[in-house]
C-alpha positions in Angstrom: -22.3 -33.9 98.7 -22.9 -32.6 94.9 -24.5 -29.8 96.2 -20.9 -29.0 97.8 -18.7 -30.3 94.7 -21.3 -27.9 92.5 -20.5 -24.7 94.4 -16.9 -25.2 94.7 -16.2 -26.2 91.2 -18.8 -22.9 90.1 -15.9 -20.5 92.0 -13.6 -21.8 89.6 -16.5 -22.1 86.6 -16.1 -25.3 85.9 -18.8 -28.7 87.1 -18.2 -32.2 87.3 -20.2 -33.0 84.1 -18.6 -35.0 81.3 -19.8 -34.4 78.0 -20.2 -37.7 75.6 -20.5 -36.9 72.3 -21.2 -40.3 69.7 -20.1 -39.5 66.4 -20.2 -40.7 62.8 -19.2 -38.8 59.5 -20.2 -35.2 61.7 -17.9 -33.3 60.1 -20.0 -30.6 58.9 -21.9 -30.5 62.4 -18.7 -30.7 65.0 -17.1 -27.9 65.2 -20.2 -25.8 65.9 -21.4 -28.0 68.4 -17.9 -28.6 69.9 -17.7 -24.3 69.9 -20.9 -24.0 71.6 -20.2 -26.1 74.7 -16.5 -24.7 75.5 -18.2 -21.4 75.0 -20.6 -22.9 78.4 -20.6 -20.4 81.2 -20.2 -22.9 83.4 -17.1 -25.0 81.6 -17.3 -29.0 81.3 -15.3 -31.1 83.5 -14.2 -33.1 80.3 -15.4 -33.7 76.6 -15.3 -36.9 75.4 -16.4 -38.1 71.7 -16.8 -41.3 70.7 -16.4 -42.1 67.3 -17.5 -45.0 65.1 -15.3 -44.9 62.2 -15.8 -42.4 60.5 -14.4 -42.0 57.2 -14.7 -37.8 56.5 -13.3 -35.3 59.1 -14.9 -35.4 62.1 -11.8 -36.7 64.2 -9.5 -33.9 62.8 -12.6 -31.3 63.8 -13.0 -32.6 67.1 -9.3 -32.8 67.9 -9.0 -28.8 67.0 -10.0 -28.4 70.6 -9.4 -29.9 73.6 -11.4 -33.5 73.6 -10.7 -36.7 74.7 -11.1 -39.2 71.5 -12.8 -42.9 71.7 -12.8 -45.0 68.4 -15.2 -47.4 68.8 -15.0 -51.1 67.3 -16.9 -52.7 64.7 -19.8 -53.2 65.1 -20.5 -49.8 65.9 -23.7 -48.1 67.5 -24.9 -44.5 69.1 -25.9 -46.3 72.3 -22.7 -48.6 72.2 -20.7 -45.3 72.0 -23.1 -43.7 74.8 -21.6 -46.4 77.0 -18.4 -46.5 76.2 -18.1 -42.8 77.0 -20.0 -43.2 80.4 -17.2 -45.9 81.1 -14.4 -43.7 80.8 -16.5 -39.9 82.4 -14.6 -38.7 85.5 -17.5 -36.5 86.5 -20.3 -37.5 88.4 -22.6 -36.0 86.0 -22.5 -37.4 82.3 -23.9 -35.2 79.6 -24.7 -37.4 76.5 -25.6 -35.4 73.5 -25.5 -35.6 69.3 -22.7 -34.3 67.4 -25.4 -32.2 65.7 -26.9 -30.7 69.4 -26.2 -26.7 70.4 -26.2 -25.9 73.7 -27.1 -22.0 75.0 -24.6 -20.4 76.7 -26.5 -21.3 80.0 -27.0 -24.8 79.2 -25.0 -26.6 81.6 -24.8 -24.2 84.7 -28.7 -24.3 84.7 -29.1 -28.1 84.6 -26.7 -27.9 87.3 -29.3 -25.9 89.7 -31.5 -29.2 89.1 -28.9 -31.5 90.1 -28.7 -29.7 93.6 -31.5 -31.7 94.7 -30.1 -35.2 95.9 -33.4 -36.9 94.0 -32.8 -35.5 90.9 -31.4 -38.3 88.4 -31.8 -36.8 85.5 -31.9 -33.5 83.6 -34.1 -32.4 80.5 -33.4 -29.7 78.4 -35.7 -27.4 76.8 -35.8 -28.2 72.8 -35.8 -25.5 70.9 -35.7 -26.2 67.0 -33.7 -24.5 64.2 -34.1 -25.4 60.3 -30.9 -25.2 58.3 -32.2 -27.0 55.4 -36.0 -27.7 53.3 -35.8 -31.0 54.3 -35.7 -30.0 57.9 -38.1 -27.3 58.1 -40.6 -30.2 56.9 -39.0 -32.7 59.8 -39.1 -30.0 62.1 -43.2 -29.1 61.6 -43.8 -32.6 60.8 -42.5 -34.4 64.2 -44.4 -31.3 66.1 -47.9 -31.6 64.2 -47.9 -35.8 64.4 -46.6 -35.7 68.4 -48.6 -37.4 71.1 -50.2 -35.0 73.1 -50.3 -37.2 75.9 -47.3 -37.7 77.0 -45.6 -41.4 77.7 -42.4 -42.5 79.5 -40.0 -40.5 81.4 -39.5 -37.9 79.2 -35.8 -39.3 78.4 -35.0 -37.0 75.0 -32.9 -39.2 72.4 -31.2 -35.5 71.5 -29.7 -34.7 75.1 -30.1 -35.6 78.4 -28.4 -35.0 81.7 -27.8 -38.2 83.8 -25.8 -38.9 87.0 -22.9 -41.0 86.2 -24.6 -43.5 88.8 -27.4 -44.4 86.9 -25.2 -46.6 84.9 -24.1 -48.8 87.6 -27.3 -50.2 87.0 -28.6 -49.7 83.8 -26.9 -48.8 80.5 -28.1 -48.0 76.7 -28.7 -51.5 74.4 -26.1 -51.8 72.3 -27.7 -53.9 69.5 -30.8 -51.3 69.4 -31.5 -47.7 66.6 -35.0 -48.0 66.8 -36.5 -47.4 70.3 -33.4 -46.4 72.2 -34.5 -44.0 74.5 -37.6 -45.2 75.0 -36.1 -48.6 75.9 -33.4 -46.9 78.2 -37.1 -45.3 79.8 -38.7 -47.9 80.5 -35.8 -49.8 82.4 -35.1 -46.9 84.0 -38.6 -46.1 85.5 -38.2 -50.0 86.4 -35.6 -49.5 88.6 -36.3 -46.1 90.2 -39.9 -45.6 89.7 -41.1 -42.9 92.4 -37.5 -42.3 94.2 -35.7 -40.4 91.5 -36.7 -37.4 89.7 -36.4 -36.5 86.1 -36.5 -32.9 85.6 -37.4 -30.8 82.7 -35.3 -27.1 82.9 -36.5 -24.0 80.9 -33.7 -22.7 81.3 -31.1 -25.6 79.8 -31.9 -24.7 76.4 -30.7 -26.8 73.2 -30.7 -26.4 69.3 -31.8 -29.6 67.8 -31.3 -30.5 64.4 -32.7 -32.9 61.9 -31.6 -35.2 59.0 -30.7 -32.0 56.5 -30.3 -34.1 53.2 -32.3 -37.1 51.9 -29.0 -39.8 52.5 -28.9 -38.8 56.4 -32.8 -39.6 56.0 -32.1 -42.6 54.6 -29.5 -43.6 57.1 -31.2 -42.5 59.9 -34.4 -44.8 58.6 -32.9 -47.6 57.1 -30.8 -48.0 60.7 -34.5 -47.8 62.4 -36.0 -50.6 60.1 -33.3 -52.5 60.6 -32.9 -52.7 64.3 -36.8 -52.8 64.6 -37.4 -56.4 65.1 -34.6 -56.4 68.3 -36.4 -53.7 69.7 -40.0 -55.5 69.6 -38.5 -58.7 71.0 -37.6 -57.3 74.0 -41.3 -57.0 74.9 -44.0 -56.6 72.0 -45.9 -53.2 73.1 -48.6 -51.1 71.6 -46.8 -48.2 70.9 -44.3 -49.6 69.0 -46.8 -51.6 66.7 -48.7 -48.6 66.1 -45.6 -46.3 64.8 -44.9 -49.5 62.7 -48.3 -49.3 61.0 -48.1 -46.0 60.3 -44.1 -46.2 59.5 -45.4 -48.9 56.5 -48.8 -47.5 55.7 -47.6 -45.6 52.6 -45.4 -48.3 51.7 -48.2 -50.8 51.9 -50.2 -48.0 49.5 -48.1 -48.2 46.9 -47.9 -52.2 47.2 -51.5 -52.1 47.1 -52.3 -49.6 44.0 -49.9 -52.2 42.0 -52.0 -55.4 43.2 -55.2 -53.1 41.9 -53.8 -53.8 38.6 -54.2 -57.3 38.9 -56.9 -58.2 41.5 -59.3 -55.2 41.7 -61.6 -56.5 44.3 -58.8 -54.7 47.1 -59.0 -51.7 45.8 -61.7 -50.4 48.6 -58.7 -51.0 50.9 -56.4 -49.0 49.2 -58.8 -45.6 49.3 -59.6 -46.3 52.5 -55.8 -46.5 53.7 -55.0 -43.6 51.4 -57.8 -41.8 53.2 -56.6 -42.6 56.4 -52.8 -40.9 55.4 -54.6 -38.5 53.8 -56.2 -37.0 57.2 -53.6 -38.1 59.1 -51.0 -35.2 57.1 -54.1 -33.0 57.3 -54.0 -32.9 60.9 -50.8 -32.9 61.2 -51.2 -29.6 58.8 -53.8 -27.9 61.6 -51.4 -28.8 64.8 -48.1 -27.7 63.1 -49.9 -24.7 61.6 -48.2 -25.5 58.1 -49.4 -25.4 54.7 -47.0 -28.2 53.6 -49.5 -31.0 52.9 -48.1 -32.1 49.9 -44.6 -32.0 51.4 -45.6 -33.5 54.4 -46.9 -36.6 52.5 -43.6 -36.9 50.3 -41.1 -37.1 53.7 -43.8 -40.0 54.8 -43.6 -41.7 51.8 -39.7 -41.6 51.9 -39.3 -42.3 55.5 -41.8 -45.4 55.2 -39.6 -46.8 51.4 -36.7 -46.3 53.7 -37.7 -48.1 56.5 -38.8 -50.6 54.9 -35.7 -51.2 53.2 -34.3 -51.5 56.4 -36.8 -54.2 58.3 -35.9 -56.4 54.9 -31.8 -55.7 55.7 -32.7 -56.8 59.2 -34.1 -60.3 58.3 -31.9 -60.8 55.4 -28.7 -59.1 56.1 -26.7 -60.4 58.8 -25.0 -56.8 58.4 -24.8 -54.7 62.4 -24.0 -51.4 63.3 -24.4 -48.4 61.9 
């Protein structure tokens, strides 16, 4: 049947996919992202951003072109707004992508190929990375030198992902989770499907992603992950997850540690050995990501582990939600 709809809707260049687009405070980022997917080949059914209150420009961007505009209520979340949008998609194909995601020219007519294929559930596209600031040139080779290199999951990206609209009849984004998102989206997805869908990765869907490109969206984006950490690890404690939180707080813990040396000397064996320990760990990231940025490297961990921090103490604390 979609292989049908797809061909008659590509005579008159346009496909049953609905883009979602969560926003907050995007100004800056929406009108080039907004550009780059009604400049598609292959045209959107709809576009539909969701915002959660934001208090710069983005909603007078985003209605410069032709968009369908959500406010969400308080409290306000990017998988709460990934759901409301999936609500309200008339195609049968939901496109759910960051305000600060740019899709090639080809993006959507070539994820549409995939979808062809009656199994196919779910569309990947191909990441291709772009630095527009310091900050996220270090992000950038940081994230690719510390990556598993055996992969986990699904393969469900957090940037953009194709889905059919169906999917959500039986399983939608946590609301109340920032931290582990996708991966928790994964994993009750595989759960439901396991063997009988297919998640596919195209080459040729190709998609700009950006990172945090000043130290207060790096704050944001961590302090939101500290604090929504906890709700994440009591869906089910898992390895993984307790791993990234050891090394999210080793250089936190460092510092915590060099200040008790002061005090009670006998500990200080285990502060060399865990500066050792973040000492190889940015060396290797250094050899994989074929960078020279040690020192700058260790500086983003360091600030990414004070602000998550901050946020695990909001979350057992602070009774504050959303974003």
């Amino acid at each position: 049947m979609l292989k049908k709809v797809f061909k008659a809707m590509c005579n008159n260049s346009i496909s049953p996919v609905s883009v979602i687009i969560p926003t907050k405070n995007e100004g800056q980022q929406i009108k080039e992202c907004l550009s780059a997917i009604f400049n598609q080949s292959l045209k959107p059914l709809e576009v539909i951003v969701v915002d959660g209150l934001s208090t710069d420009d983005t909603v007078n961007e985003a209605a410069k072109f032709k968009v369908k505009i959500v406010t969400e209520t308080e409290p306000t979340s990017l998988p709460n707004a990934r759901n409301v949008g999936v609500k309200i998609a008339a195609g049968e194909i939901v496109l759910i992508m960051d305000a600060d995601v740019i899709l090639d020219k080809n993006c959507i007519s070539n994820a549409m190929k995939c979808f062809e294929d009656p199994d196919t559930i779910a569309v990947i596209p191909y990441e291709q990375n772009l630095a527009h600031s310091k900050l996220e040139k270090i992000q950038i080779d940081w994230y690719r030198g510390s990556a598993n290199p055996i992969r986990s999951g699904i393969g469900i990206t957090v940037f953009a992902e194709f889905l059919r609209k169906a999917v959500f009849d039986k399983i939608a984004f946590d609301p109340n989770l920032g931290y582990g998102e996708d991966e928790d989206f994964q994993r009750r997805l595989l759960k439901i499907y396991g063997s009988s869908g297919k998640v596919v990765r195209s080459q040729g869907s190709v998609i700009s992603v950006h990172y945090s490109h000043t130290f207060k969206e790096l704050r944001s984006q961590y302090t939101w992950y500290g604090r929504t950490f906890s709700k994440f690890l009591n869906k089910k404690i898992l390895l993984k997850p307790l791993l990234n939180l050891g090394s999210l707080l080793a250089p936190f813990l460092f510092i915590i540690l060099l200040t008790v040396n002061i005090f009670f000397p006998p500990l200080l064996p285990v502060s060399v050995l865990l500066g050792i320990l973040i000492i190889f760990r940015n060396l290797l990231i250094c050899y994989r990501s074929r960078s020279w940025g040690f020192f700058q490297f260790i500086a983003f961990e360091f600030a990414r582990s004070l602000f998550f921090t901050r946020g695990l103490v909001q979350g057992l604390f602070s009774k504050k939600r959303g974003r």
